[in-house]
N, C-alpha and C positions, 0 to 999 in steps of 0.2 A: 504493500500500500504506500507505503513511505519514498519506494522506486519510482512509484507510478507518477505522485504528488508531486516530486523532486522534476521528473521529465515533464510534465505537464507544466510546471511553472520556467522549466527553460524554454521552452517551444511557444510558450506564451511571450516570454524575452523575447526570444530571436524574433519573435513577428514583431515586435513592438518596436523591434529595433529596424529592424527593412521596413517599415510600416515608416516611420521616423525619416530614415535617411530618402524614400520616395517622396516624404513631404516636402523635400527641397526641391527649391527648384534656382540650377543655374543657369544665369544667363551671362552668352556670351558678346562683348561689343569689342568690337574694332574702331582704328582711329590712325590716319596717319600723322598725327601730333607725335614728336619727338620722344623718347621712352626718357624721363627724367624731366620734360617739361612743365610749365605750369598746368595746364591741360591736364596730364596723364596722374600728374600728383595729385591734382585736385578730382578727378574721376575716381584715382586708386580712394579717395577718404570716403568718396560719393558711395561707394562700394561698402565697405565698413559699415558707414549709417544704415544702410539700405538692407544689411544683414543685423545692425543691434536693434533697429525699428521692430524688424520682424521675428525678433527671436532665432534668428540663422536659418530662416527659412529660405530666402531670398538670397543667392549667392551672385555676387558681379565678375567675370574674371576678363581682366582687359587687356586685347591684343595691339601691344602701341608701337609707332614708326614703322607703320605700313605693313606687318609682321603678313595679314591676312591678304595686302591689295592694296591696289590702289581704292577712290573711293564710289567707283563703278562697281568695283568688283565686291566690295564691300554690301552694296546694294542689293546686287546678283545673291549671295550668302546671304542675306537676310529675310531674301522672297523663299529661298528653300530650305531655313533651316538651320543651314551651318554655324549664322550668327543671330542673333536674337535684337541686338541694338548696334548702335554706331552713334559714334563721334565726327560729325562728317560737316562743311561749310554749303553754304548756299552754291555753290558750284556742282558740287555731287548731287545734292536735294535737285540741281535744275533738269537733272537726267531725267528723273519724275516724272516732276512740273516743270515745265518751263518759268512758270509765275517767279519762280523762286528767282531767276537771274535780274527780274526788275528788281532789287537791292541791291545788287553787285555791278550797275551800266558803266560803264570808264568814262568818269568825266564827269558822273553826272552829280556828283557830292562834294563839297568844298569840306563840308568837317564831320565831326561827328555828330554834332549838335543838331544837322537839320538833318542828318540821314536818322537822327533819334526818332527825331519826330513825323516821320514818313514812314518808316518802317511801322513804327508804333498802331498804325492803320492797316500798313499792308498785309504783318506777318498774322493776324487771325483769319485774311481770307487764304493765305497760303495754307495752313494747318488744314484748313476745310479741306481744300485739295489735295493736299497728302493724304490726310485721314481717308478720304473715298477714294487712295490707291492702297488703303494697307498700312500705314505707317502714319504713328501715333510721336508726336512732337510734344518730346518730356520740358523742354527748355529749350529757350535761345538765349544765346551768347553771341561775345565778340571773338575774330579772329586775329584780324586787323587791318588796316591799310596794304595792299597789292601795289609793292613796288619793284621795278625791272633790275633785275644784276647781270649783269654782262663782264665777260672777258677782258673786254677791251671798252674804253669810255663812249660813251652815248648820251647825247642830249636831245637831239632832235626826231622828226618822224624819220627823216630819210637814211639816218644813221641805224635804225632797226629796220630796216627794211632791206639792208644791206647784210641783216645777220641772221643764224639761222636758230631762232624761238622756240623752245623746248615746249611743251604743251604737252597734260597729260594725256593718255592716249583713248581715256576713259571720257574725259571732259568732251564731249563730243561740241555741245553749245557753246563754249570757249573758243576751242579752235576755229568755228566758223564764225563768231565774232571778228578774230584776228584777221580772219580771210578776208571779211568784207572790209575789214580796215586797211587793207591790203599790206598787211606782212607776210612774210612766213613761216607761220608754224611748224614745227616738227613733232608730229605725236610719237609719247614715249611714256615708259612708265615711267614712274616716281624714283622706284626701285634702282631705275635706270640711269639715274639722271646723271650721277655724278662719274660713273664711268662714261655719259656720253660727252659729259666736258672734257674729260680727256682724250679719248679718241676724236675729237675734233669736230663731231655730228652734229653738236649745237655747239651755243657759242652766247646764249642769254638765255635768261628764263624771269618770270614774274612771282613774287611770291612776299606772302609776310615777312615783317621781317625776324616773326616769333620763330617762325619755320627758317628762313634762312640762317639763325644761330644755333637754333636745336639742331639741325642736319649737316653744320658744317658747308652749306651750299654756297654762302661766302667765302669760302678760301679756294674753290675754282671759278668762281665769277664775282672776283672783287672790286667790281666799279658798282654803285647803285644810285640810280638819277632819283634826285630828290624829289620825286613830283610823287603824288597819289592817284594813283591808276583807278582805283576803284575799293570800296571799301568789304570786307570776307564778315557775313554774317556766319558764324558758329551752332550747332544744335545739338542735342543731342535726341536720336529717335528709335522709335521700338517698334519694330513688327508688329503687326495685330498677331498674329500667333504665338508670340513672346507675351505677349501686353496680354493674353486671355488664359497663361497657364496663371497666372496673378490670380486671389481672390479680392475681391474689392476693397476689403480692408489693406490687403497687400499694394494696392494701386496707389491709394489714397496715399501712402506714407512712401513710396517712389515720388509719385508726384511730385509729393511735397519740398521732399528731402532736394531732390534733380532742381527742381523751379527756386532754390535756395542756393545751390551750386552755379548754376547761371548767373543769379545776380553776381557771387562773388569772383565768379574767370571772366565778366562783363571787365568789373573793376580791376582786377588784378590783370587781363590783358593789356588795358590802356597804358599801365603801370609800367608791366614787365616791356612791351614797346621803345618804351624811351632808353631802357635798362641793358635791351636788347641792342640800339643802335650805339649804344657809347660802348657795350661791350664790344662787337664788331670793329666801330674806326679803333680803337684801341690795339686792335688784333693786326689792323692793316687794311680793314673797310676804305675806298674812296668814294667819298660822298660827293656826287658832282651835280650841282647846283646848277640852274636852269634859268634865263631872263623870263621877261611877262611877254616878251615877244614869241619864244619860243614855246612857251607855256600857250599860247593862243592858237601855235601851230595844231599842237597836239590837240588841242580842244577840236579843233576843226577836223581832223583826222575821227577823233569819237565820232563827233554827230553828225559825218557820214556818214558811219554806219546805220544810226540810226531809225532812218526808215527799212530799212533791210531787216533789221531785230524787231520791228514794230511789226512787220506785216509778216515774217515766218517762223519768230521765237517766242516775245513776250505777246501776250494777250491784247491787242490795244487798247481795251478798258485798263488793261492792268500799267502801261505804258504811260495812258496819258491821265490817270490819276497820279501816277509815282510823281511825274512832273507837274501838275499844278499845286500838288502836296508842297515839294521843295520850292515851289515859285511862292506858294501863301507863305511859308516858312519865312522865305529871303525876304520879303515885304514885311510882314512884320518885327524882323529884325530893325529892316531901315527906317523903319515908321516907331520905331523906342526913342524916348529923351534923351 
């Protein structure tokens, strides 16, 4: 009898225990933010909360500097499974949605203050549309300003257009931006990049400049023209398949916790940015500074493209709200005492 009791209270254990360990549930995100970044540091905490909230039900395990992909591929793994969320900028979300690249137009934002207050509008109709493809938007963040490094120095349109532009290979709407801008792109992975500076295949590329010190991409393409190409909205998002093995109390304290971590990589990017740029010229970064003449060039060179982005990428409701947005924005700037 004493046998029987004895086994019957293990066999009770053991199911308690597999019973226990199926109650977890991990999920997996990708990110190509830099492993040691502000980014990956602050996801690795986002991770932790997300497990003491829930009693370790909820496990985060995160694959950072591009381990999984670029952030196409990243995409791809998350419609089937393999990844559950990502850490991914409005460039990868435009694969989507298109919507997502009216935040990211080159040229079309002087600071952050009225991309604040534009986006602020825009990114709840973007959620809508991601969410009715599957993918549930925990937070947004910042990435940073999109600015070009190149081999050799460049200031003007015609000076990249003489060189050959690295582009992810993933980024499909990026490169045909560039196209209509008329440069040349070279698509390529991420992975790739920095053996393609050396073998001589590209010769510039675009990028924050949180990313260009976390990956080192500065020290083969150490010129960086001081203009602001466009500004990298950040997110982090979840597959509805991911987001439904959740129970709603599981959701609610993700949510929470994620849409708290946002606020603070908002702040700590703008931060780490400037942090970023003195650590670089330091290293041997050359910052090459640009006149308002040449700065006009460029401008002109954007809004070329334009109408081309307006009538086969972004939405045109969605096009020509971003810019009356930024124009009320600018007007009521210059209409303050």
């Amino acid at each position: 009898m004493k046998r029987t009791l004895l086994a019957g209270s293990f066999c009770t254990f053991l199911l308690s225990s597999v019973a226990s360990v199926d109650a977890r549930v991990v999920l997996r995100l990708g990110t190509v933010a830099p492993k040691g970044s502000s980014w990956e540091l602050i996801m690795r905490r986002m991770g932790a909360e997300w497990g003491k909230a829930t009693d370790d039900e909820v496990r985060l395990r995160i694959y950072a500097g591009g381990t999984v992909g670029d952030e196409g591929e990243m995409i791809r793994k998350m419609r089937i499974g393999q990844l559950q969320a990502a850490g991914i900028s409005n460039a990868g979300l435009a694969e989507i949605d298109p919507t997502a690249y009216a935040l990211m137009l080159p040229m079309m934002f002087d600071s952050y203050e009225e991309w604040d207050y534009v986006r602020q509008a825009v990114n709840p109709v973007l959620e809508e549309k991601l969410a009715k493809k599957g993918f549930i938007v925990l937070t947004w963040s910042d990435i940073g300003w999109v600015y070009f490094f190149t081999k050799t120095a460049m200031r003007s349109p015609a000076d990249l257009r003489a060189m050959r532009l690295a582009g992810s290979h993933t980024e499909t709407r990026t490169i045909d931006i560039f196209k209509w801008a008329g440069f040349n792109p070279v698509p390529i992975s991420t992975v790739d990049m920095m053996t393609g500076f050396q073998t001589g295949l590209i010769d510039s590329t675009y990028a924050p400049m949180i990313f260009a010190e976390g990956s080192q991409l500065y020290r083969q393409a150490s010129n960086m023209t001081n203009m602001k190409w466009a500004p990298l909205q950040g997110a982090v998002v979840m597959h509805e398949n991911g987001w439904k093995k959740l129970t709603a109390d599981q959701q609610a304290d993700v949510l929470r916790i994620t849409r708290q971590v946002g606020d603070e990589l908002r702040q700590s990017n703008r931060e780490q940015e400037r942090r970023s740029l003195d650590a670089m010229t330091k290293r041997g970064l050359n910052v090459i500074d640009i006149s308002d003449d040449v700065l006009t060039e460029w401008r002109a060179v954007a809004e070329k493209a334009y109408p081309r982005v307006r009538d086969d990428l972004v939405p045109p409701e969605i096009f020509d709200r971003v810019e009356r947005l930024r124009d009320e924005f600018r007007t009521q700037q210059a209409n303050q005492p």
